[in-house]
MARGUFI-391551 format. One record per residue: z, x, y of N, C-alpha, C, O, CB in turn; residue in one letter. Coordinates in steps of 0.1 Angstrom, whole numbers, padded with zeros to 4 digits, always signed. Atoms other than C-alpha are relative to their C-alpha. Glycine has a CB too. Example, Ala and Ser with C-alpha at 12.3 -4.5 7.8 and 13.67 -1.06 7.14 Angstrom:
! MARGUFI-391551
+0000+0009-0012+0078+0123-0045+0000+0009+0012+0007+0019+0012+0012-0010+0000a +0000-0009-0011+0071+0137-0011+0008-0008+0011+0009-0003+0022-0014+0004+0005s 
***
This chain:
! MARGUFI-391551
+0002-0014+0005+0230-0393+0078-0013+0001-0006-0015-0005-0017+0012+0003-0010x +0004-0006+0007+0199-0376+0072-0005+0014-0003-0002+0023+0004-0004-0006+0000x +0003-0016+0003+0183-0344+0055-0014+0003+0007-0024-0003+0003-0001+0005-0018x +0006-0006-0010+0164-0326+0082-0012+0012-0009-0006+0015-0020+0013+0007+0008x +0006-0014+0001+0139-0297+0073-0005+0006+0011-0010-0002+0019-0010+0000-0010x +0000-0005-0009+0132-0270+0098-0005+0012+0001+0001+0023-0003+0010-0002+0003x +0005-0017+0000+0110-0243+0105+0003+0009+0010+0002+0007+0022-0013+0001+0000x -0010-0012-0008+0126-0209+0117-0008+0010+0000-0012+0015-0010+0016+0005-0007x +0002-0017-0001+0113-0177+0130+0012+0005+0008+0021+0000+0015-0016+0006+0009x -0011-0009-0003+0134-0151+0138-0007+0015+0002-0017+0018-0004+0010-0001-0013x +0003-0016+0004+0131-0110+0145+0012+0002-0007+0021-0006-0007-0002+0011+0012x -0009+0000+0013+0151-0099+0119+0006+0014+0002+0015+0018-0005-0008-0002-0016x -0005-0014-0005+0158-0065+0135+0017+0004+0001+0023+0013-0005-0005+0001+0017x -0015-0003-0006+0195-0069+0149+0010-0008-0017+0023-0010-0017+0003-0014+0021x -0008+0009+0007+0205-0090+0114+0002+0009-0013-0005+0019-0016-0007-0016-0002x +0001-0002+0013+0217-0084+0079-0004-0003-0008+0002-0003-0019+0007+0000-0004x +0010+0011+0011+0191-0103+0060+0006-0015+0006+0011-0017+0017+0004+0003-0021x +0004+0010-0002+0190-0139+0058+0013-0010-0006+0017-0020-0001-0013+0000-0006x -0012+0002+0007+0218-0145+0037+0015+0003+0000+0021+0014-0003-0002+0002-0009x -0012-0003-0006+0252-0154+0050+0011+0009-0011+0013+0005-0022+0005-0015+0006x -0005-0010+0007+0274-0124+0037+0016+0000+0006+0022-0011+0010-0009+0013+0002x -0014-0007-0005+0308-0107+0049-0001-0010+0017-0012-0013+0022-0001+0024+0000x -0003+0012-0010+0320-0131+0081-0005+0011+0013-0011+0006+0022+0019-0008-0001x +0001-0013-0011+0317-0095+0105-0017+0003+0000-0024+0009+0009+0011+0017-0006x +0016-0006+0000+0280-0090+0094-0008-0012+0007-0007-0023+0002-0007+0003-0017x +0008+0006-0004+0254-0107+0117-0011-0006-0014-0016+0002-0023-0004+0009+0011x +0014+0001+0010+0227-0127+0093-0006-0019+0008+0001-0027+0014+0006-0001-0027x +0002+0011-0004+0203-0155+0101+0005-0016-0001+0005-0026+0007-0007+0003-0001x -0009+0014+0001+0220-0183+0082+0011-0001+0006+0015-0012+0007+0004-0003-0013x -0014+0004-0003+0254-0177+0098+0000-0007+0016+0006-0017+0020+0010+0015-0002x +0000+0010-0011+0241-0183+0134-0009-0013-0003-0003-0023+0002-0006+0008+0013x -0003+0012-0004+0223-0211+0128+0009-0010-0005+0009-0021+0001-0008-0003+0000x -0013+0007+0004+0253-0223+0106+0005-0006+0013+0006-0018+0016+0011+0010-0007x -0009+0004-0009+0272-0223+0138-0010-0006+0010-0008-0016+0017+0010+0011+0004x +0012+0016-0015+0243-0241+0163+0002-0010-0007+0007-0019+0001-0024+0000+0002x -0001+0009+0009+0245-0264+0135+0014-0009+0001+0014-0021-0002-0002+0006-0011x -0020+0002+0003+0287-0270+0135-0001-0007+0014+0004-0018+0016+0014+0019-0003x -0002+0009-0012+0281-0279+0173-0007-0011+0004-0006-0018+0014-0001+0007+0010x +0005+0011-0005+0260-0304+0170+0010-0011-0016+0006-0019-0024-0023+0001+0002x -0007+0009+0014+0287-0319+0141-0003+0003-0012+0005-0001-0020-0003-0013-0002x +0002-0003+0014+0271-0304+0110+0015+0001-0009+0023+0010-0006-0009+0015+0000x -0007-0002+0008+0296-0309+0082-0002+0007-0014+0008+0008-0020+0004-0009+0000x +0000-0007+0011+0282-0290+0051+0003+0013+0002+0001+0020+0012-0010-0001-0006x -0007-0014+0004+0298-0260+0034-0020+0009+0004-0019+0015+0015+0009+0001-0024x +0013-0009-0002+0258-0242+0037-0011-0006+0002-0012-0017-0004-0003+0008-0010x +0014+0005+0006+0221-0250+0041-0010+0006-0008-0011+0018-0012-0007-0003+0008x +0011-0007+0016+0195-0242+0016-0015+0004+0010-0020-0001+0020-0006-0019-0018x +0016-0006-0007+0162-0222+0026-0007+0003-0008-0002+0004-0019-0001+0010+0009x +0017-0006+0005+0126-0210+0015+0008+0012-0012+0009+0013-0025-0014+0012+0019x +0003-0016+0008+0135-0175+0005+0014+0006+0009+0019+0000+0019-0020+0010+0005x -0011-0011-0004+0163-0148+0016-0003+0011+0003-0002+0020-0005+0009+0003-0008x +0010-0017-0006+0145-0120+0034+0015+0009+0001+0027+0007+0001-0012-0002+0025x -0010-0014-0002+0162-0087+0037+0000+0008+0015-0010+0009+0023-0006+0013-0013x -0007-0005-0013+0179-0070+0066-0014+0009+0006-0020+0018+0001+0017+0012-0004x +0012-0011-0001+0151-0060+0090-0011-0008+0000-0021-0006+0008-0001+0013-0013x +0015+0008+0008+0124-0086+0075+0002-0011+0011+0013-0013+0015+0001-0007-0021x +0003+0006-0012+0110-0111+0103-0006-0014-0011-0010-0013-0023-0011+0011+0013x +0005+0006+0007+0099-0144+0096-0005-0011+0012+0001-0011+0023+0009-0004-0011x +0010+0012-0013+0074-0175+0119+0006-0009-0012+0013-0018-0008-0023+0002+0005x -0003+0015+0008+0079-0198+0087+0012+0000-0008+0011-0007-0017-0011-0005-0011x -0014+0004+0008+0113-0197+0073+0002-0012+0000+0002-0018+0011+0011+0005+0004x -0002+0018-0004+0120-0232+0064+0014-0004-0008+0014-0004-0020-0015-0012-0008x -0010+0006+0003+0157-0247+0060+0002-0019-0006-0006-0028-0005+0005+0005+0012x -0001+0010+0002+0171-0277+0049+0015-0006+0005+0023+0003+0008-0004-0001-0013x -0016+0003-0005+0207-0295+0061-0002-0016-0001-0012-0023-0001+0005+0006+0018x +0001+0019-0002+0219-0333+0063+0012+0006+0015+0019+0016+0018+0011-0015-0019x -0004-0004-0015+0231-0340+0100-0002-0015+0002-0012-0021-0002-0010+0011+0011x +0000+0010-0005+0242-0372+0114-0003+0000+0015+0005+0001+0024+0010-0006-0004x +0004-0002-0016+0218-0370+0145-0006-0013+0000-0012-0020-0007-0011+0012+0005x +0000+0019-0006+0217-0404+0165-0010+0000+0014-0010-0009+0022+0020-0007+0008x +0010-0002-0012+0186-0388+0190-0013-0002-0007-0015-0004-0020+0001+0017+0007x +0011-0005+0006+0154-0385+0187-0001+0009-0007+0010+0016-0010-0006+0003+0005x +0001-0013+0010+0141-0360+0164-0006+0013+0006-0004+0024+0002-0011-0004-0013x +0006-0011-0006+0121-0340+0187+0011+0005+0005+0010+0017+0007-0010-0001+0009x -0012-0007-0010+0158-0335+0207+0007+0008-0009+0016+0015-0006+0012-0010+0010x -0009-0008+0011+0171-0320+0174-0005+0015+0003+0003+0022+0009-0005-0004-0018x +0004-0013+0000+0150-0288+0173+0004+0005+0019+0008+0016+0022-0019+0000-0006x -0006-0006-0015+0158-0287+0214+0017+0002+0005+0023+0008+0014-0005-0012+0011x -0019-0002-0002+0197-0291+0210+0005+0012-0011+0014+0020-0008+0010-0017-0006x -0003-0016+0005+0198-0264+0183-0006+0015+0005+0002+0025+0005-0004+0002-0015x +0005-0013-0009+0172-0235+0202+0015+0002+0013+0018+0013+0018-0020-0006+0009x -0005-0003-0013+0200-0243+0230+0014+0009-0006+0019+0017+0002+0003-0014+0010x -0014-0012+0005+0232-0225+0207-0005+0007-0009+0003+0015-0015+0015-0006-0006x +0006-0018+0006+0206-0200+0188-0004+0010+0008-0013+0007+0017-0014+0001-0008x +0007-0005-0007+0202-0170+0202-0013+0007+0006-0022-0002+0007+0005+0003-0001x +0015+0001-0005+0169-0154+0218-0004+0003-0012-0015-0002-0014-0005+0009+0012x +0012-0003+0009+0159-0140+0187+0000-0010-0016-0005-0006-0027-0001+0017-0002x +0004+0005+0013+0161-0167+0162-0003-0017+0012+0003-0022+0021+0014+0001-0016x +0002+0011-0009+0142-0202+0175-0003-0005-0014-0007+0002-0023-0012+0000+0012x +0011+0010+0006+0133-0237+0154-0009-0006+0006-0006-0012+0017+0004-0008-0006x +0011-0004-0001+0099-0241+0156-0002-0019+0002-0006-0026+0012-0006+0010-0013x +0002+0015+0001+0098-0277+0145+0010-0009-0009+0015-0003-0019-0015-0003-0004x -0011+0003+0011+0121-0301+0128-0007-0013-0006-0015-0018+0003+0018-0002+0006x +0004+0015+0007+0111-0335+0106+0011-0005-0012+0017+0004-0018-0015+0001-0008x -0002+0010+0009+0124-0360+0083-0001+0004-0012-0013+0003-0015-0007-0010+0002x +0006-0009+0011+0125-0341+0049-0004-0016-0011-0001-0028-0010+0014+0016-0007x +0007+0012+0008+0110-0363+0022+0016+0001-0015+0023+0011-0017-0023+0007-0008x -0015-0002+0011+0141-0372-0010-0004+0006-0009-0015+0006-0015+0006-0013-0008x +0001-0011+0007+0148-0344-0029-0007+0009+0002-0008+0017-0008-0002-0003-0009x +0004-0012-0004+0131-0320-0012+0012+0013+0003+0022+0013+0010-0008-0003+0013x -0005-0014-0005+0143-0286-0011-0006+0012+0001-0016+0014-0006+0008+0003-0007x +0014-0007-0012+0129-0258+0010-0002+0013-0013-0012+0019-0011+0007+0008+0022x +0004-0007+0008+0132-0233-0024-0010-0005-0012-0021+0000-0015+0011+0006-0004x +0005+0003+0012+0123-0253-0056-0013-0010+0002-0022-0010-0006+0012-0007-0009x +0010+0006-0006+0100-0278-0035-0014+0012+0004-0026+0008+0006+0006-0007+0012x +0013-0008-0007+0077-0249-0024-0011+0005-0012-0009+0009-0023+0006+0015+0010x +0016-0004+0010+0042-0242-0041-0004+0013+0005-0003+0023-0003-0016-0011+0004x +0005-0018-0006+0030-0210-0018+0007+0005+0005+0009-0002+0015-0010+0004+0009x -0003-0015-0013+0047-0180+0001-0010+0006-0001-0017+0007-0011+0013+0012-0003x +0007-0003-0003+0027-0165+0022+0006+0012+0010+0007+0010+0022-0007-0009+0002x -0006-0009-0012+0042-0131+0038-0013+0010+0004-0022+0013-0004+0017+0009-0005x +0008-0017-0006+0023-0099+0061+0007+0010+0005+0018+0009+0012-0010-0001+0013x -0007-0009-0002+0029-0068+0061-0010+0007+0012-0022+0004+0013+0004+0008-0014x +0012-0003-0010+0015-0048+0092+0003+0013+0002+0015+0016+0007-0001-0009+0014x +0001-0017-0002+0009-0011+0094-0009+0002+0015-0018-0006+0020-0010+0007-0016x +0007-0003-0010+0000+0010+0124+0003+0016-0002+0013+0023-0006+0004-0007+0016x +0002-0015+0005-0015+0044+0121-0001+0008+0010-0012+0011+0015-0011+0001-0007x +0001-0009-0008-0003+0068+0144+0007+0015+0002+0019+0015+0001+0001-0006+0007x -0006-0010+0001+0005+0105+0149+0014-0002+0009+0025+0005+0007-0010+0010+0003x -0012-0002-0012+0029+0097+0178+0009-0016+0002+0003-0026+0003-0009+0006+0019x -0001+0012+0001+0054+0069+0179-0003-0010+0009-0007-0007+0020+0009-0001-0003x +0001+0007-0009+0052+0039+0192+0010-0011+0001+0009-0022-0005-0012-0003-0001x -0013+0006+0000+0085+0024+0202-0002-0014+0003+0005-0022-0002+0010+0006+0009x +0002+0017-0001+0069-0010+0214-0002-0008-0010+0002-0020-0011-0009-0004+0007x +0005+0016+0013+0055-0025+0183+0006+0010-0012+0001+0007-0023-0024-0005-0005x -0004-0006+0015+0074+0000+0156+0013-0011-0003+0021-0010-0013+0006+0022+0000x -0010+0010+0004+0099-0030+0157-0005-0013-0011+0001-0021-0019+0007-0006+0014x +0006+0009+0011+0074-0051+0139-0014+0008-0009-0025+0003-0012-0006-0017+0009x +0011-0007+0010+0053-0026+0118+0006+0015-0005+0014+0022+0000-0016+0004+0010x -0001-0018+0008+0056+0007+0096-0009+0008+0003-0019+0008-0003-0002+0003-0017x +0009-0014-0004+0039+0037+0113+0003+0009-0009+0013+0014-0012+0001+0007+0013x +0003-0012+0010+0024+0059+0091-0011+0011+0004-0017+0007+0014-0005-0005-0013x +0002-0014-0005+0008+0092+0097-0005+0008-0011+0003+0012-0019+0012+0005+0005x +0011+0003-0001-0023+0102+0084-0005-0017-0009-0003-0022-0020-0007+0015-0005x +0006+0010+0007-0038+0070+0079-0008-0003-0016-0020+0001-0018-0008-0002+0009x +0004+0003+0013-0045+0060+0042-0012-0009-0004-0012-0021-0001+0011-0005-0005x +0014+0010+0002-0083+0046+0028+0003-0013+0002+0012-0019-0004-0007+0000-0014x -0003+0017+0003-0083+0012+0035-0011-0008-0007-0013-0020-0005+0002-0008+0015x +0005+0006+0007-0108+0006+0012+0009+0002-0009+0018-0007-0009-0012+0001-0002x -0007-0005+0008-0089+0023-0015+0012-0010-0001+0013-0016-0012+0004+0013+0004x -0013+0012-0005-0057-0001-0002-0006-0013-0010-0002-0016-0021+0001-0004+0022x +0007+0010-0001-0081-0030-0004-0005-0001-0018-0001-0012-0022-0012+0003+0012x +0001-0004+0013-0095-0019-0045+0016-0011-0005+0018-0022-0011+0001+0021-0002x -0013-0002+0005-0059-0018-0051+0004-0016-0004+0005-0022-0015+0011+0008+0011x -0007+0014-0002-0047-0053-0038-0012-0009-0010-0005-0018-0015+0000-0005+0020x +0007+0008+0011-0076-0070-0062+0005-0002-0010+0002-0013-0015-0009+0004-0004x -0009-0005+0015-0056-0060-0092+0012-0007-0002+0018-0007-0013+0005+0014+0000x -0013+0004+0000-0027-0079-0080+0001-0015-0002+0011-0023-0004+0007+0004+0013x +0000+0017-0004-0042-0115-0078+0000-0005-0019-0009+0000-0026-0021-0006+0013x -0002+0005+0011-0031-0136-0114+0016+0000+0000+0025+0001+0009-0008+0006-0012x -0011+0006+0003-0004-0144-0132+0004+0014-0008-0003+0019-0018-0001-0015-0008x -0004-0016+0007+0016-0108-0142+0016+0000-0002+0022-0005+0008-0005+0016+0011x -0015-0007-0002+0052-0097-0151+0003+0011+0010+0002+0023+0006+0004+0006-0012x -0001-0004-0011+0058-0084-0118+0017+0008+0000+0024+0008+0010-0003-0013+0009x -0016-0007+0004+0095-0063-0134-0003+0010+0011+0005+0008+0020+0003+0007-0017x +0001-0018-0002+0083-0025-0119-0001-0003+0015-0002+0008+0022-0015+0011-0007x +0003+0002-0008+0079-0042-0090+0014-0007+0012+0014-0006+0024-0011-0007-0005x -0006+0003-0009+0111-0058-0080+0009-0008-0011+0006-0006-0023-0008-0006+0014x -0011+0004+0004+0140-0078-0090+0003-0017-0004+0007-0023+0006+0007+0006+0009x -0006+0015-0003+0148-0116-0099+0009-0007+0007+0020-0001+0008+0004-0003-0008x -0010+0004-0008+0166-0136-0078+0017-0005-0001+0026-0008+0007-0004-0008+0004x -0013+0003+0008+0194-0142-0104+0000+0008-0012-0011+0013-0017+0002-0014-0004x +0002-0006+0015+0206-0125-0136-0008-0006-0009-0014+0002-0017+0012+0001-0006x +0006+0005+0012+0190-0151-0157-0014-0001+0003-0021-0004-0006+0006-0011-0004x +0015+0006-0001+0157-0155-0139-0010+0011-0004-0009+0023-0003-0004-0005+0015x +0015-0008+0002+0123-0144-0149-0006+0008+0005-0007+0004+0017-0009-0004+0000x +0008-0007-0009+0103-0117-0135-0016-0004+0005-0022+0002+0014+0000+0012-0005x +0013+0005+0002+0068-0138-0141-0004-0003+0015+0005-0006+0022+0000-0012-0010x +0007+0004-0009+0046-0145-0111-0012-0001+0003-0018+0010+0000+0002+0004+0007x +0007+0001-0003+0019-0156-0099-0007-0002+0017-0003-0010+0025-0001-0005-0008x +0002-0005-0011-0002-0142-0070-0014-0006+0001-0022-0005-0009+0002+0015+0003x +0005+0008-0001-0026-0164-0053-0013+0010+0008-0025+0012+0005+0008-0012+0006x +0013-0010-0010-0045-0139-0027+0007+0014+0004+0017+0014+0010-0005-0007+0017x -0008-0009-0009-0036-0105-0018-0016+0009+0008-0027+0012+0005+0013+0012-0011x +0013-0007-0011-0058-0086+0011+0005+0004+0008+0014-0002+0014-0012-0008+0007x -0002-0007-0012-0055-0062+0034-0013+0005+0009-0024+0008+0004+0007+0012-0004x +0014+0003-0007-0079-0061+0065+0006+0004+0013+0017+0002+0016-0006-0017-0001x -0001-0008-0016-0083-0042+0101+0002-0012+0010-0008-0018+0014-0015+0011+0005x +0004+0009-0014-0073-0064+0129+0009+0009+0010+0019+0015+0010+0007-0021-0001x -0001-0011-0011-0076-0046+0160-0001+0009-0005-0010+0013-0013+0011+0003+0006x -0006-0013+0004-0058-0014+0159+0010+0002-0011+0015+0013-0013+0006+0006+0011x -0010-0001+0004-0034-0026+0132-0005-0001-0014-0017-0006-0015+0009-0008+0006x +0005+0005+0017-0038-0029+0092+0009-0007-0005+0021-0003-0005-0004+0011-0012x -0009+0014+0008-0025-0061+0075-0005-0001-0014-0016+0001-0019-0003-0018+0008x -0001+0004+0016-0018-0068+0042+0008-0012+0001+0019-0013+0006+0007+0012-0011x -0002+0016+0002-0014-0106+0035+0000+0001-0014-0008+0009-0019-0012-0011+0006x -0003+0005+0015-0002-0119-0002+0006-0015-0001+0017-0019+0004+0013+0012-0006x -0008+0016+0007+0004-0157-0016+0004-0001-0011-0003+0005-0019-0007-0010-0002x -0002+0003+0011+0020-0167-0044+0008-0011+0000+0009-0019+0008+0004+0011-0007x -0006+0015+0004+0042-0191-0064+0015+0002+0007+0023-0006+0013+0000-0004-0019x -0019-0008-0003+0076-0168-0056-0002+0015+0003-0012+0020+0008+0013-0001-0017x +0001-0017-0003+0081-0132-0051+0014+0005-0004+0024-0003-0004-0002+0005+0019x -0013-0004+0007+0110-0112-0065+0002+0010+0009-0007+0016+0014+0000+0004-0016x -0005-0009-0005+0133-0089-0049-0009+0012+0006-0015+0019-0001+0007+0003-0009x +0007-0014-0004+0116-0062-0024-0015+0002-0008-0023+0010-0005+0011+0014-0006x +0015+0001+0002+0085-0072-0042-0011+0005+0009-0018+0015+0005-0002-0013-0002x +0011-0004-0005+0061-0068-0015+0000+0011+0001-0010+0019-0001-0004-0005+0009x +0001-0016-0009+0076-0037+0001-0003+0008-0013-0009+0018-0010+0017+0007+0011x +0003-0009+0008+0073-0021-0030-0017+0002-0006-0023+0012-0011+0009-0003-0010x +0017+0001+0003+0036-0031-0037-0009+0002+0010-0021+0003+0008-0003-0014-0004x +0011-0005-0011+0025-0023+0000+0004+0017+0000-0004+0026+0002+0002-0008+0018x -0003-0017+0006+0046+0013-0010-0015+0003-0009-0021+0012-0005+0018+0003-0013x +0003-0007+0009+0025+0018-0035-0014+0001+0001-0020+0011-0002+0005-0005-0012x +0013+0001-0004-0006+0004-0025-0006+0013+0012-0017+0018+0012-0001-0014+0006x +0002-0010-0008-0002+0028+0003-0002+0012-0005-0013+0017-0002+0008+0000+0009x +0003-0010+0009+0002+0058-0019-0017+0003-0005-0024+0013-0001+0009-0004-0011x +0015+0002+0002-0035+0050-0035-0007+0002+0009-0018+0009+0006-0005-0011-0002x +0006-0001-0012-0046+0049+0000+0004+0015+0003-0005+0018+0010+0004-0011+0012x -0004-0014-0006-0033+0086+0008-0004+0006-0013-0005+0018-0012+0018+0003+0004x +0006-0011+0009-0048+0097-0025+0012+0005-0008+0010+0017-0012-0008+0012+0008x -0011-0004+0009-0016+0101-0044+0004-0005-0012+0010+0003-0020+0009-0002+0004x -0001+0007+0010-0014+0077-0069-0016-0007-0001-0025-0010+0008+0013-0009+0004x +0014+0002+0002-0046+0066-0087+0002-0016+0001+0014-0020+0002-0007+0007-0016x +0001+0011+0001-0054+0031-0088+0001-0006-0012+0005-0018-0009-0008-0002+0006x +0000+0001+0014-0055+0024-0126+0019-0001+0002+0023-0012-0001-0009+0015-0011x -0011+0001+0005-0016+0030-0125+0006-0013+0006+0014-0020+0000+0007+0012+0002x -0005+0017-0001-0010-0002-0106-0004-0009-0011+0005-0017-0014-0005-0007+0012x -0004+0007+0010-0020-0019-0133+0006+0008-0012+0007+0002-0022-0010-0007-0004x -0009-0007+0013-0002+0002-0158+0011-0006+0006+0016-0014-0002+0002+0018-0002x -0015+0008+0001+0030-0011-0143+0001-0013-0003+0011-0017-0009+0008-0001+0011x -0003+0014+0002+0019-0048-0142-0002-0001-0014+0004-0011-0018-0008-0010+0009x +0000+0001+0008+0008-0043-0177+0011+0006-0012+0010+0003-0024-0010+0001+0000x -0011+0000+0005+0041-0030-0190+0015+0000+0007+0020+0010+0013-0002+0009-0008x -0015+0005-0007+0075-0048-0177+0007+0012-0001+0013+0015+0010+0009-0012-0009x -0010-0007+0001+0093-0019-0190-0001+0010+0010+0008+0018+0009+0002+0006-0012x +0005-0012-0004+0079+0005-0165+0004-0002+0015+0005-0013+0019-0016+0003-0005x -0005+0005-0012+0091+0010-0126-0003+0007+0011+0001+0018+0012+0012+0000-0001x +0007-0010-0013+0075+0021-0094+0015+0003+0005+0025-0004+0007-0013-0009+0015x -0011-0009-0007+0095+0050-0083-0004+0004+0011+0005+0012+0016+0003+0012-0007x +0002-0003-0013+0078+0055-0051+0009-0004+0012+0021-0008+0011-0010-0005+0000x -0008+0007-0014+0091+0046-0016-0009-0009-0001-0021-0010-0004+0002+0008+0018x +0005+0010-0006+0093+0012-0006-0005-0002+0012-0001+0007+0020+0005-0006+0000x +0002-0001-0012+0078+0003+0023+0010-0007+0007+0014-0018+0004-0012-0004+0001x -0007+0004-0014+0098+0000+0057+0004-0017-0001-0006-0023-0003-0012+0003+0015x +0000+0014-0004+0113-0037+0061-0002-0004+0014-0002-0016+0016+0013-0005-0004x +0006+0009-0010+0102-0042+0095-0015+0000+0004-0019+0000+0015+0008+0002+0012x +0012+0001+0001+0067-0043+0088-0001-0012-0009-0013-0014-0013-0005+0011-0004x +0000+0011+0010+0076-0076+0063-0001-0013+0009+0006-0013+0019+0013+0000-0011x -0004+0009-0007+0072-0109+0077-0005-0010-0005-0017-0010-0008-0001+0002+0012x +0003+0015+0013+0075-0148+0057-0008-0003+0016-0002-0002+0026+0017-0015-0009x +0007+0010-0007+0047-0164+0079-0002-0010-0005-0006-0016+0006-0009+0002+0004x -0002+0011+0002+0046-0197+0061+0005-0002-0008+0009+0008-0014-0006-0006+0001x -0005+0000+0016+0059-0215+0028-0008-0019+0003-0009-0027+0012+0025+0003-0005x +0013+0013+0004+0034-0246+0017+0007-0009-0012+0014-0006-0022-0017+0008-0008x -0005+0012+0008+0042-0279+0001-0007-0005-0003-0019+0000-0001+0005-0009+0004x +0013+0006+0002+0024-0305-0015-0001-0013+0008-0011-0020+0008-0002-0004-0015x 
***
């Protein structure tokens, strides 16, 4: 018997978030629970990165499980892709190191958010981006996201992952930048709290449309008590692209 770690993308479109819920609701832990159960998996759950929300897409989601597999290691990640369906694949699987675990082990998240600016929709890629309509400064955007990089009480922003936990965080890079036709906003940090980003690319976007000044993003990070009332931004424009170890 050993503990596996395993990196997962997924589209996150058809699911209820990430976190196995009500037994009738599709979510990504529950199918690969069950790819898992056919190759013998005996634990009650496995443990992961983060718990994206219904909608939210992910290239680096990274799990953890124990599995008495008697193959190679490379036939692991090829015998579970064969009972996941098309839209959730593992990527790669290894030998996790003792006591690793894919939440309290991690140093960076690194998710993107990806905007496309257009008057008319666009049903091919609006499954992985938020169209918006008139396009918002993207310098203005760009200002904004400077403001975000340190160590802040990040409350107005989003939620803890438990009743007792902290709202504190720290944000390593945040930038938003034209590739192509599309505008990305990229953010690192130590953790991220509840709806965090989408609420911080909401808001950032606001600034960009000239609605909200830029000064008031920091007015929320400089008082906890205070709470962006804006719209969040769209969840299928979110997506965990990696999570970093040491």
């Amino acid at each position: 018997m050993a503990t596996y770690k395993s990196i997962i993308a997924y589209d996150g479109t058809d699911f209820q978030g990430f976190q196995r819920q009500a037994e009738e609701l599709r979510t990504v832990q529950g199918v690969i629970e069950n790819a898992l159960r056919e190759l013998g998996w005996l634990e009650r759950s496995i443990t992961a990165a983060g718990r994206t929300d219904a909608g939210v897409h992910a290239r680096g989601q990274v799990i953890a499980y124990a599995l008495d597999w008697r193959h190679e290691i490379e036939n692991l990640s090829k015998a579970l892709n064969a009972n996941l369906p098309p839209d959730v694949a593992v990527r790669q699987t290894e030998v996790a190191q003792p006591g690793f675990h894919p939440r309290f082990s991690a140093r960076v998240r690194r998710y993107s958010y990806t905007l496309i600016s257009t008057p008319v929709r666009d049903p091919l890629r609006e499954r992985f981006a938020w169209r918006i309509w008139p396009e918002p400064n993207l310098e203005a955007m760009e200002a904004a996201a400077t403001m975000l990089v340190g160590r802040y009480d990040f409350a107005a922003y989003g939620q803890a992952p438990s009743s007792d936990g902290h709202t504190i965080r720290e944000v390593f890079r945040a930038q938003w930048h034209r590739k192509h036709d599309v505008i990305v906003f990229e953010i690192e940090a130590n953790a991220f709290l509840h709806h965090m980003v989408r609420r911080l690319v909401g808001a950032m976007i606001e600034v960009g449309a000239g609605r909200v000044k830029r000064d008031e993003i920091r007015e929320l990070l400089d008082d906890p008590q205070l709470r962006w009332e804006g719209r969040i931004a769209a969840a299928q424009g979110l997506c965990l692209e990696t999570v970093i170890y040491d």
